[in-house]
C-alpha positions in Angstrom: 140.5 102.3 107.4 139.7 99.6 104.7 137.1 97.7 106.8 135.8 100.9 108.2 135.2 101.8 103.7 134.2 97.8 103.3 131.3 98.6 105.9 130.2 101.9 104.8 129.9 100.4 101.2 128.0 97.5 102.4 125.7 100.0 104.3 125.4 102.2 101.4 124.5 99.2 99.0 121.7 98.3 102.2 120.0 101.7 102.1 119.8 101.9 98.0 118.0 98.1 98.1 115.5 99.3 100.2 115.1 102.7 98.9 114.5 100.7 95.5 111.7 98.7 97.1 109.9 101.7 97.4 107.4 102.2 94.4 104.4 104.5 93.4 101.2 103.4 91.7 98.3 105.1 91.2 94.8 103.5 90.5 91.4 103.5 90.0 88.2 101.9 92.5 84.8 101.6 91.8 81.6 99.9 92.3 78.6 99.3 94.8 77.4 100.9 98.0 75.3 99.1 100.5 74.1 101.5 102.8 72.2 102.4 105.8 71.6 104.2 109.4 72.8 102.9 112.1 69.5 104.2 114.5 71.4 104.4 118.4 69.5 103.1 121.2 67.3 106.0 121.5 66.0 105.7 117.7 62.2 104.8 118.5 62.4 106.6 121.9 59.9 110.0 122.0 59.0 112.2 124.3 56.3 114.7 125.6 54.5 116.2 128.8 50.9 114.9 130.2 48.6 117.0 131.3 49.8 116.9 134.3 53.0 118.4 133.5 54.9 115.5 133.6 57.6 114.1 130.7 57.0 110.8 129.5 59.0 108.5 127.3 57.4 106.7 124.8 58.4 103.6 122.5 58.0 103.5 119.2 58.7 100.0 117.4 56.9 100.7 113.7 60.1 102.2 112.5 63.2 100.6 111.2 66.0 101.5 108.8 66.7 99.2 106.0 69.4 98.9 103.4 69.8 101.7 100.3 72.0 100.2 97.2 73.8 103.0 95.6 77.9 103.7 94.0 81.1 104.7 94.6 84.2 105.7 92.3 87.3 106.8 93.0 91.4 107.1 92.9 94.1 105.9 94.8 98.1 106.5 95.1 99.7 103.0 96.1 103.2 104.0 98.3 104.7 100.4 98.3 107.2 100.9 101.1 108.2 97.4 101.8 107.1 93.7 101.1 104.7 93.7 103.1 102.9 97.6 104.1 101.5 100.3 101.8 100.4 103.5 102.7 97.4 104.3 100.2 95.7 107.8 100.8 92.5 107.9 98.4 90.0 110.5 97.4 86.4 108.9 96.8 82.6 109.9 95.4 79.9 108.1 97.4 76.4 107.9 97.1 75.2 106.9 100.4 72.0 106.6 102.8 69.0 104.6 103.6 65.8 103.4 103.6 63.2 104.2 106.3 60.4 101.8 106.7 57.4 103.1 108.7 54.3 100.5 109.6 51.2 101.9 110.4 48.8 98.3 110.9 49.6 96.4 107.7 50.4 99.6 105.5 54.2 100.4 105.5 55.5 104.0 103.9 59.1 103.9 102.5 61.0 106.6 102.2 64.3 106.8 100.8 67.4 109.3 102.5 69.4 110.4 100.2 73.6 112.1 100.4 76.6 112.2 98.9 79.8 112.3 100.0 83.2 113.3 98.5 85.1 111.1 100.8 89.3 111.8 101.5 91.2 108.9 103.2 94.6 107.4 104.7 94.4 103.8 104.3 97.0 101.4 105.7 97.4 98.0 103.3 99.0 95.1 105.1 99.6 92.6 102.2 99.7 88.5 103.6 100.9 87.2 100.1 101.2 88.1 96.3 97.1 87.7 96.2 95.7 89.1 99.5 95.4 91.8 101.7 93.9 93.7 104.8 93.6 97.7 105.0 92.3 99.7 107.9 92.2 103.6 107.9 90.4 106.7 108.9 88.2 108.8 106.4 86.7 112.1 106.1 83.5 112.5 104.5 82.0 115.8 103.2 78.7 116.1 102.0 78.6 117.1 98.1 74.8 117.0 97.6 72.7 118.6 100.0 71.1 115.6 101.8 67.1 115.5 101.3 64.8 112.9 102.0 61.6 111.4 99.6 58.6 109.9 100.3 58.3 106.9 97.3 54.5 107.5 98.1 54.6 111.2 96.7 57.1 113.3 94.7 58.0 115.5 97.8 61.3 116.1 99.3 62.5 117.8 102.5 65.7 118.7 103.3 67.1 116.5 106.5 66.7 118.5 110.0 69.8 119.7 110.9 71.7 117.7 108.6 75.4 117.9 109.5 78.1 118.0 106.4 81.2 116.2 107.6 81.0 112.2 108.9 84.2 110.9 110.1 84.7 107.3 109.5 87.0 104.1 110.1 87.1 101.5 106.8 88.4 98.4 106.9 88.5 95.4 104.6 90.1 92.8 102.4 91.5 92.7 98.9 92.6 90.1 96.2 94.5 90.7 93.3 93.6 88.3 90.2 96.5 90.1 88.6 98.9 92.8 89.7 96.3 95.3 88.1 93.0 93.9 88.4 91.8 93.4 92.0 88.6 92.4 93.7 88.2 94.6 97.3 85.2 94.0 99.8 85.0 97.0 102.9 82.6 98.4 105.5 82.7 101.5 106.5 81.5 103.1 110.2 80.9 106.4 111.1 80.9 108.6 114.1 79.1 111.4 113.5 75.2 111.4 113.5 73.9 112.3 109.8 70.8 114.3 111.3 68.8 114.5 114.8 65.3 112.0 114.5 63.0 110.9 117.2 65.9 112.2 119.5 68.6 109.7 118.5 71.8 110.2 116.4 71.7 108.0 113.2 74.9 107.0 111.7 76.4 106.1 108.4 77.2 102.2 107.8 78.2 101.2 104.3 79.1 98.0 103.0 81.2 97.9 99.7 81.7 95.6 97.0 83.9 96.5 94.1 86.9 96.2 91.8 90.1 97.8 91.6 93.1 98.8 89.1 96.3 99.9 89.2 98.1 101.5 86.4 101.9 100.4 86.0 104.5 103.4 86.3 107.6 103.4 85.4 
């Protein structure tokens, strides 16, 4: 009877060490989008019938998607369940998109795509040592601001052809923490659903993003 109260002390004095090494921190992220469409295989692919009747595929080549800088801010909760894993679900603003550049002999027409995204997340944080770590996790993105597109050439905008509001996404990336607030955090994120239908392919979102983040101390 004593050793079987020796162990069930020992146990007990286990689970409240562990249960003590679980902490939560909220925090704040910001800081810079790089952004564009991913265009599919079937992005400069068009078709049409002859006169005969038949359908023929063409090729375009003039027209390529380029890189859109934009912002993101945002909020985190940090659930520090042991040494080494965290479980950080986050809620995000994004301004997203890209640039499409259209060549027509030596005259090229840019025009800019434009959406924003309030973006809700389950990141997993797998932390190496005091200073670095990886996180991988899905997202779900809803648009915010009706996605349009300009022409720089003009002041006109047009709304995207069946646009589609929701993008789910995979981010990864790494982190380093210069101090156990301040932390520098580089990501990419992919996603999976095609932003609107053009020249019969599916573009998608791919963002690249560079920013700082910091978490508050609670008590």
């Amino acid at each position: 009877m004593k050793k079987l109260f020796i162990v069930a002390i020992i146990a007990l004095l286990g689970i409240t060490q562990n249960q003590a090494q679980v902490t939560f921190k909220p925090g704040l992220r910001g800081g810079v989008n790089f952004s564009h469409f991913a265009s599919g295989n079937d992005y400069n692919t068009s078709y049409y019938y002859d006169n005969n009747g038949n359908y023929v595929q063409t090729t375009n080549n003039n027209d390529d998607f380029k890189a859109k800088t934009d912002f993101y801010v945002g909020f985190y909760g940090a659930l520090h369940l042991t040494k080494y894993y965290t479980l950080q679900p986050e809620i995000n603003y994004s301004n997203q998109g890209s640039y499409l550049d259209s060549r027509n002999g030596n005259v090229v027409t840019r025009t800019k795509f434009d959406v924003s995204y309030l973006s809700i997340g389950i990141l997993n944080k797998f932390t190496f040592t005091d200073k670095f770590n990886f996180h991988v996790g899905p997202t779900l993105d809803f648009v915010v601001d009706k996605t349009k597109f300009t022409n720089e050439n003009s002041d006109d905008f047009f709304l995207f052809p069946s646009s589609n509001d929701v993008d789910l996404t995979l981010t990864a990336g790494f982190g380093y923490n210069f101090t156990k607030n301040f932390g520098l955090e580089a990501r990419v994120k992919k996603g999976f659903i095609s932003v609107y239908d053009f020249n019969n392919s599916n573009p998608k979102n791919v963002v690249f993003q560079l920013g700082v983040t910091y978490t508050f101390d609670i008590k």
